[in-house]
C-alpha positions as CSV (number, residue, x, y, z in Angstrom):
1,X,28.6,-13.6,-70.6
2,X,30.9,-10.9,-72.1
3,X,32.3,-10.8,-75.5
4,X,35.4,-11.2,-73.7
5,X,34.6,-14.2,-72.1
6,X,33.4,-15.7,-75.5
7,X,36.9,-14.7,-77.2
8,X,38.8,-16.9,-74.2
9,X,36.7,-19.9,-74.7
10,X,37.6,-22.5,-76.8
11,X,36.1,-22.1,-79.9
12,X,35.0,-18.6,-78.7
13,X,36.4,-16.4,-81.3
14,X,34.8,-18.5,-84.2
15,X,31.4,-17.8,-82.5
16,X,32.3,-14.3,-82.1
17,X,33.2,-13.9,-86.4
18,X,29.5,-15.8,-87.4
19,X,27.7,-12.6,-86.4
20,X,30.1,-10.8,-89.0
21,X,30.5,-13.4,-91.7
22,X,27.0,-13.2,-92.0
23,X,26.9,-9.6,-92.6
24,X,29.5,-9.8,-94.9
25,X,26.9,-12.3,-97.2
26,X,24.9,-9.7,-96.8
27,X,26.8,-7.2,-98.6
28,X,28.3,-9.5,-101.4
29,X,24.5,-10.6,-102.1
30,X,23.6,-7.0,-102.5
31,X,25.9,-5.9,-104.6
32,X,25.6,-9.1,-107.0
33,X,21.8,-7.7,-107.7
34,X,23.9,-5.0,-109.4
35,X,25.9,-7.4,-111.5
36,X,22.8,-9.8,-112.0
37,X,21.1,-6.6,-113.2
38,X,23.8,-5.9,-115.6
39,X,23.5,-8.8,-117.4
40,X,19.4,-8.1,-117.5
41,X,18.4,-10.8,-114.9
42,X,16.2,-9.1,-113.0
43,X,14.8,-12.0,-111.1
44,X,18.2,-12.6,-109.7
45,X,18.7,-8.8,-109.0
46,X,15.5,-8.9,-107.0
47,X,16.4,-12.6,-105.1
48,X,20.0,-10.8,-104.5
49,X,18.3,-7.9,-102.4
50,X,15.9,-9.9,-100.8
51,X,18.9,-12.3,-99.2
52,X,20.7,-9.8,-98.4
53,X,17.7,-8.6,-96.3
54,X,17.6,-12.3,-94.9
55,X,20.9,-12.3,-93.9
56,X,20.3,-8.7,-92.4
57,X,17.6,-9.7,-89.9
58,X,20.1,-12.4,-88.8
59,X,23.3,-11.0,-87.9
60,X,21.6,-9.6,-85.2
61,X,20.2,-11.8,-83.8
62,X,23.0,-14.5,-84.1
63,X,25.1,-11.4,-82.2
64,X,22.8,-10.9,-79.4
65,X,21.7,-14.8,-79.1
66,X,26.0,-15.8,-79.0
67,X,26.6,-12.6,-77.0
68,X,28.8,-11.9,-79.4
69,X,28.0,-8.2,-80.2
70,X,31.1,-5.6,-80.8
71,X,31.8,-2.3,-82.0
72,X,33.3,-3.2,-84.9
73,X,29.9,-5.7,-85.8
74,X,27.9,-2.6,-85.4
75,X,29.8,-0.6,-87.9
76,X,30.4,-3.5,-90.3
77,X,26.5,-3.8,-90.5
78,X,26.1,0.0,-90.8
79,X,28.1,-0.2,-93.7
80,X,27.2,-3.1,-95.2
81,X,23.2,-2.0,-94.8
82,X,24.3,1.4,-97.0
83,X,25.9,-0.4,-99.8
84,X,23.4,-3.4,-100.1
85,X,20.0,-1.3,-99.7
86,X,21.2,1.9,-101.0
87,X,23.8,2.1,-103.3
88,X,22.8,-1.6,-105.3
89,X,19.0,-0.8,-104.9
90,X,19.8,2.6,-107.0
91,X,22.3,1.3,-109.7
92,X,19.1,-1.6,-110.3
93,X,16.4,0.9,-111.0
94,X,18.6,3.3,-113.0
95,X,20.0,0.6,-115.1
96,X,15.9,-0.6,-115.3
97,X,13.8,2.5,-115.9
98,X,15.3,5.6,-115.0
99,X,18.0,6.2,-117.3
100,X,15.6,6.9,-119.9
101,X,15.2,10.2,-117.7
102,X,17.1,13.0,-117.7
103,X,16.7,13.3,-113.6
104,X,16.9,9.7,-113.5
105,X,20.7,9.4,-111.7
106,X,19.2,12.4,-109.4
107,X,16.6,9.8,-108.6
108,X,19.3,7.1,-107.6
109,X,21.1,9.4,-105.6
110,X,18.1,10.6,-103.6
111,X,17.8,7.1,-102.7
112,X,21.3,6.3,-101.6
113,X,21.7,9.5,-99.7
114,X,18.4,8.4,-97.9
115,X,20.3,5.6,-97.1
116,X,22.7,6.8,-95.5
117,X,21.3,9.6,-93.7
118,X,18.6,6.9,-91.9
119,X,21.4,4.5,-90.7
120,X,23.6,7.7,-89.7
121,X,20.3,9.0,-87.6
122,X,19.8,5.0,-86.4
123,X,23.4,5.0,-84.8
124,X,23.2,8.7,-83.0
125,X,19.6,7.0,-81.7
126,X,21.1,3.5,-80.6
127,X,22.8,5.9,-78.2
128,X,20.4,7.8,-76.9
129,X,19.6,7.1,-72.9
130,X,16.3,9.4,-72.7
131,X,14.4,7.5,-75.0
132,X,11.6,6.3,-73.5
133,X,10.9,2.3,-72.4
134,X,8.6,1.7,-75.5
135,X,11.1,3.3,-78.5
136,X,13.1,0.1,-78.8
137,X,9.4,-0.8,-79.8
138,X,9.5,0.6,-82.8
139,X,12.1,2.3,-86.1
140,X,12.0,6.2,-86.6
141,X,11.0,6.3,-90.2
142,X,11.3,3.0,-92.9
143,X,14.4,0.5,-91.7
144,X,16.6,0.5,-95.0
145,X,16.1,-3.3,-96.0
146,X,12.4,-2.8,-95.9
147,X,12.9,0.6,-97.9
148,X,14.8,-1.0,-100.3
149,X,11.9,-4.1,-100.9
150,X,9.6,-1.3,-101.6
151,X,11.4,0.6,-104.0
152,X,12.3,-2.6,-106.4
153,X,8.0,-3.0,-105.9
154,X,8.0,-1.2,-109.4
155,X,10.0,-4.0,-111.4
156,X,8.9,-6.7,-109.8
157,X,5.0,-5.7,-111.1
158,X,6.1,-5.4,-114.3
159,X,8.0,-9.2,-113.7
160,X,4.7,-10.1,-112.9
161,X,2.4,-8.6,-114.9
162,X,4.1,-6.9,-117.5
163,X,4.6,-3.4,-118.4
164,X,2.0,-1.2,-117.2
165,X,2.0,2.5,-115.7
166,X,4.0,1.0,-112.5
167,X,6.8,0.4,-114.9
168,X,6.8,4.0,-116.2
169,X,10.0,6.3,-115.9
170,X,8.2,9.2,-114.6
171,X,6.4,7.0,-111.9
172,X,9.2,4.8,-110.7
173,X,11.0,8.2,-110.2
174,X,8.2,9.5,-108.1
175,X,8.1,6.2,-105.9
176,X,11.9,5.9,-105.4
177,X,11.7,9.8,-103.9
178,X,8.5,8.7,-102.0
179,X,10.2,5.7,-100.9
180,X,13.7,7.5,-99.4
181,X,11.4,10.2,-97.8
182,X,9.8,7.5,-95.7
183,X,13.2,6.4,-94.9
184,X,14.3,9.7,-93.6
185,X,10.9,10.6,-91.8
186,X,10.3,10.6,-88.0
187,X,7.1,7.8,-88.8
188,X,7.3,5.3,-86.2
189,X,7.3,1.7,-87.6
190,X,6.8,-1.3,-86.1
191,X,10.1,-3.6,-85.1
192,X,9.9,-7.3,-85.2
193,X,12.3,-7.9,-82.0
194,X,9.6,-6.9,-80.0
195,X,7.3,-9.1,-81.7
196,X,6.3,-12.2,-79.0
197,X,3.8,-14.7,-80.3
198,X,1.8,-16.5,-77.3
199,X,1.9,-20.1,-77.1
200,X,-1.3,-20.9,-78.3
201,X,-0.9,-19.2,-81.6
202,X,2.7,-20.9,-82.2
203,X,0.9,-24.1,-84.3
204,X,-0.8,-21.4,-86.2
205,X,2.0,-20.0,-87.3
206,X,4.0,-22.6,-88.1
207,X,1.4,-23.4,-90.7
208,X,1.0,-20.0,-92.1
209,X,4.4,-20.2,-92.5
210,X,4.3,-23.5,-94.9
211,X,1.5,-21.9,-96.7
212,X,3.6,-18.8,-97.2
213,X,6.9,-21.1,-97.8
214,X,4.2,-22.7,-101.1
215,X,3.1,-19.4,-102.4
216,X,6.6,-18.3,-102.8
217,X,7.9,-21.1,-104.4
218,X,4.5,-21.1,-106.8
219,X,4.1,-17.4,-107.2
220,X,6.9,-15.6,-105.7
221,X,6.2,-12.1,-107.4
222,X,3.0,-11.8,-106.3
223,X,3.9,-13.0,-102.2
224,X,6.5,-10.2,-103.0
225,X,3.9,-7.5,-103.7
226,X,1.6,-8.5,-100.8
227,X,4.3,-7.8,-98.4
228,X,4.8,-5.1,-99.4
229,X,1.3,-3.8,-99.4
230,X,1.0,-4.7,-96.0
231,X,4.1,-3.4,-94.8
232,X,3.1,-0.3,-96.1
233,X,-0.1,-0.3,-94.5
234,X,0.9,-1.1,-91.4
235,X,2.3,2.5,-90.8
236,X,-1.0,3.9,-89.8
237,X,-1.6,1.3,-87.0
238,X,2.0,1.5,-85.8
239,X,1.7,5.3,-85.7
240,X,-1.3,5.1,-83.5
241,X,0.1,2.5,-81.5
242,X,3.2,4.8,-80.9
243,X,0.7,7.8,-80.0
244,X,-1.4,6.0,-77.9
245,X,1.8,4.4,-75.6
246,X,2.9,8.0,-75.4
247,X,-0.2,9.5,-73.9
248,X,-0.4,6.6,-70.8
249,X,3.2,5.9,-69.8
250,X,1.4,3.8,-66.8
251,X,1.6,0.9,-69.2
252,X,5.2,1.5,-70.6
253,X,6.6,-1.5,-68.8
254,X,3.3,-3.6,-69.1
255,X,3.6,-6.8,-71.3
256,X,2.1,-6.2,-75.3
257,X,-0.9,-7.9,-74.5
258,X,-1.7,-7.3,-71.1
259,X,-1.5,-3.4,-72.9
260,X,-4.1,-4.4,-76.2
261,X,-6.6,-5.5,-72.7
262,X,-5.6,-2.0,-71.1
263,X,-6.7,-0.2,-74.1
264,X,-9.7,-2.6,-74.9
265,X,-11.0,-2.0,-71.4
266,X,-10.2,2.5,-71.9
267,X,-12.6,1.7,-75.4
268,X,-14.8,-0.3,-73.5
269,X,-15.0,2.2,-70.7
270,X,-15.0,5.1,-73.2
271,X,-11.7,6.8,-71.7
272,X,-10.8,7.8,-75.2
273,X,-7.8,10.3,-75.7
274,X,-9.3,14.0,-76.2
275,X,-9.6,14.7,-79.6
276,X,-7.9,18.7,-79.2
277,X,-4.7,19.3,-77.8
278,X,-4.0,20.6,-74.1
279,X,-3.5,23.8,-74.9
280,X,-6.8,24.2,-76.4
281,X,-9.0,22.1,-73.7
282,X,-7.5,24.8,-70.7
283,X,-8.1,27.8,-73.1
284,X,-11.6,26.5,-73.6
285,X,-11.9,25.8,-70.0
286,X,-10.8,29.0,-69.1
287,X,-12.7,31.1,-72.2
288,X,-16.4,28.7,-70.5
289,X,-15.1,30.1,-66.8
290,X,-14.9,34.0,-68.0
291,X,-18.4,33.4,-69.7
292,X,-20.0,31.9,-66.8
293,X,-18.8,34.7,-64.6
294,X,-20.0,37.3,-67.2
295,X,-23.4,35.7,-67.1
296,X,-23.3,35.4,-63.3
297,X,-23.1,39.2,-62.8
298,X,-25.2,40.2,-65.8
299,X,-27.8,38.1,-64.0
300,X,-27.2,40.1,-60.6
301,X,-27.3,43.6,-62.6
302,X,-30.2,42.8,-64.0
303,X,-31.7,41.6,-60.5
304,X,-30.9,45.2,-58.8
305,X,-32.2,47.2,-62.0
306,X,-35.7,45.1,-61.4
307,X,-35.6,45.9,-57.4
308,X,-34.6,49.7,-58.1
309,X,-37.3,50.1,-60.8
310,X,-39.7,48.4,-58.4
311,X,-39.2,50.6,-55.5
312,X,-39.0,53.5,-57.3
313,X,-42.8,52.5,-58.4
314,X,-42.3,51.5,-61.8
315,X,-43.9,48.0,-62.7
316,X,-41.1,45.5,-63.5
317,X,-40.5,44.6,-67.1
318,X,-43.1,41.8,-68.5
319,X,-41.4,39.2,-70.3
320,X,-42.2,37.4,-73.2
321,X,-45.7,35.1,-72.7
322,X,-43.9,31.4,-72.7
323,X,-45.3,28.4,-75.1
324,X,-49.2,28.4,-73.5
325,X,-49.6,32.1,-73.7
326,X,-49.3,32.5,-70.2
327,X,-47.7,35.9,-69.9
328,X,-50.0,37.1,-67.7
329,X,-49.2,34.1,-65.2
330,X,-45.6,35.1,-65.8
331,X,-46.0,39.0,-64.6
332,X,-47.7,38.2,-61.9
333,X,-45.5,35.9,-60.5
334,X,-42.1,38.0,-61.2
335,X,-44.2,40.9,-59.4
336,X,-45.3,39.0,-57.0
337,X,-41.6,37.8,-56.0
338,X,-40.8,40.6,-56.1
339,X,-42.7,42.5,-53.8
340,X,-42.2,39.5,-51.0
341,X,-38.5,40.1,-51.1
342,X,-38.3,36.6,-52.0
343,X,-35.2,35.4,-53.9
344,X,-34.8,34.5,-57.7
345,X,-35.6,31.1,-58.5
346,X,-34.0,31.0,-62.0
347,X,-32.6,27.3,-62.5
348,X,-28.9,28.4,-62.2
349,X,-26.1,28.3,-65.0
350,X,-24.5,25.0,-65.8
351,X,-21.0,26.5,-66.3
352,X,-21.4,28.0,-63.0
353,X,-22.6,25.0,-60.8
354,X,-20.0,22.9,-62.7
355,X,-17.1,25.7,-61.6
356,X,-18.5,25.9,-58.4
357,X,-19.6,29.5,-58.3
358,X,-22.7,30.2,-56.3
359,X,-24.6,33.7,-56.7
360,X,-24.4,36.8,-54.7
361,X,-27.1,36.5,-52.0
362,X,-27.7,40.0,-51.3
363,X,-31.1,39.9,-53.5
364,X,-33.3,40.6,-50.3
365,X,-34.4,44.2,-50.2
């Protein structure tokens, strides 16, 4: 069904505005954590930014679940996104703690211009037909409603727990440029529209989710820092994950969890990925060829200098008497090879039996 087809229909074009009204919430609930801010309610300045992140994650989904997606939604939410999770996240924590800085509106713009350069780079990407199957996986860099949530981290601490060295100027300044770096970055982070819970683990949910529902009506603050904290460390997993699905594109169009058996059966199996890159492993390669060659005709010059030496009359070198003092044994037996004609029997050179190389056979005299 086609937007167009949803705009004929009776009722149609009133399905086709939801998308967009609730993107519109979105951006009057951001910018009223500046005004709740303003008047020094910073629990409302907080609740404002985390709606506006609720109704965020819905739009979307109400667009693509009515069919009712449109260019103009799409830029409507771009905009919206750069005023609620930029510009109001900014204007909150300089009217907090960094105006007592003299860098402090530096600070705020940092963060806005972070903003704005991440949605800017998510629109040229939305475009892009050479990603790969498994990039709609994941975000390139911090999405902008989770960067703002983890920039306000700071005040709602101190909410929590006072004031403390997380509510100092110098360190909030340090987070919010720490926080818009990671929303510029190429890090891969996870996306929750590929997220697909199996049926058996759907009850379990749903009562994680009342727990979770509790302990943010009773302690809202601290649910607020856990998320956080495991949003942020999530990164590392999700950056391996995206590594890992671009080193074995057999499984790009493989379910999520038929892929965590795939890779439990490579760790199982010990197919791990090499630790060095490719250029390294065929320069090594290539380095352990040249020096099993070099040994292979070292070996043979040695060989002819022995067989010249022993013709010419000269005793062949002695080498070394081995662990049981059994030089003598040793002599004897090279001279006595010798003087048969017989070949070498020197275990051969693992790099050269491994490469394939077999020595030269004219040893006979």
């Amino acid at each position: 069904m086609t937007p167009e087809t949803v705009a004929g229909r009776p009722g149609g074009r009133g399905v086709r505005l939801l998308p967009n009204a609730v993107t519109v919430l979105a951006l009057c609930s951001g910018l009223s954590g500046v005004q709740f801010m303003i008047s020094d309610n910073r629990v409302a300045a907080l609740a404002a930014i985390a709606l506006a992140a609720v109704f965020d994650a819905l739009d979307g989904r109400l667009a693509r679940l009515l069919d009712a997606t449109s260019r103009m939604g799409a830029e409507l939410d771009s905009l919206s996104d750069c005023v609620s999770f930029g510009v109001s996240p900014a204007l909150i924590l300089f009217l907090w703690t960094l105006d007592d800085i003299r860098i402090g509106w530096v600070v705020a713009l940092v963060l806005v211009v972070s903003a704005a350069l991440r949605l800017a780079r998510f629109n040229t990407l939305s475009d892009d037909d050479e990603a790969p199957p498994y990039a709609g996986e994941f975000f390139v860099g911090v999405p902008s409603p989770a960067g703002a949530l983890v920039a306000l981290a700071p005040m709602a601490l101190e909410i929590q727990l006072g004031p403390g060295f997380w509510s100092q100027p110098a360190v909030v300044a340090v987070w919010t440029v720490l926080v818009g770096t990671l929303m510029i970055s190429r890090v891969p982070t996870a996306s929750l529209k590929s997220v697909r819970v199996p049926p058996p683990l759907v009850a379990p949910l749903l009562v994680a989710v009342a727990f979770a529902a509790a302990a943010l009506v009773t302690f809202p603050f601290v649910v607020y820092a856990v998320a956080v904290a495991a949003y942020l460390l999530h990164i590392p997993y999700a950056v391996s994950r995206y590594r890992w699905l671009g080193r074995h594109p057999e499984v790009w169009h493989v379910p999520p969890r038929q892929r965590r058996a795939v890779r439990r059966a490579h760790r199982r199996l010990g197919l791990a990925p090499p630790g060095r890159p490719l250029r390294r492993r065929v320069a090594g390669a290539a380095a352990r060829a040249g020096s099993a060659a070099r040994n292979i005709g070292r070996d043979r010059d040695q060989r002819e200098r022995e067989r010249d030496r022993f013709r010419a009359g000269e005793s062949p070198p002695v080498p070394p008497a081995d662990r049981n003092g059994r030089g003598d044994g040793v002599r004897d037996g090279v001279r006595d090879r010798l003087r048969d004609g017989s070949r070498d029997r020197r275990p051969r050179a693992r790099g050269s039996r491994r490469l394939g190389l077999r020595r030269d056979r004219e040893d006979r005299p």
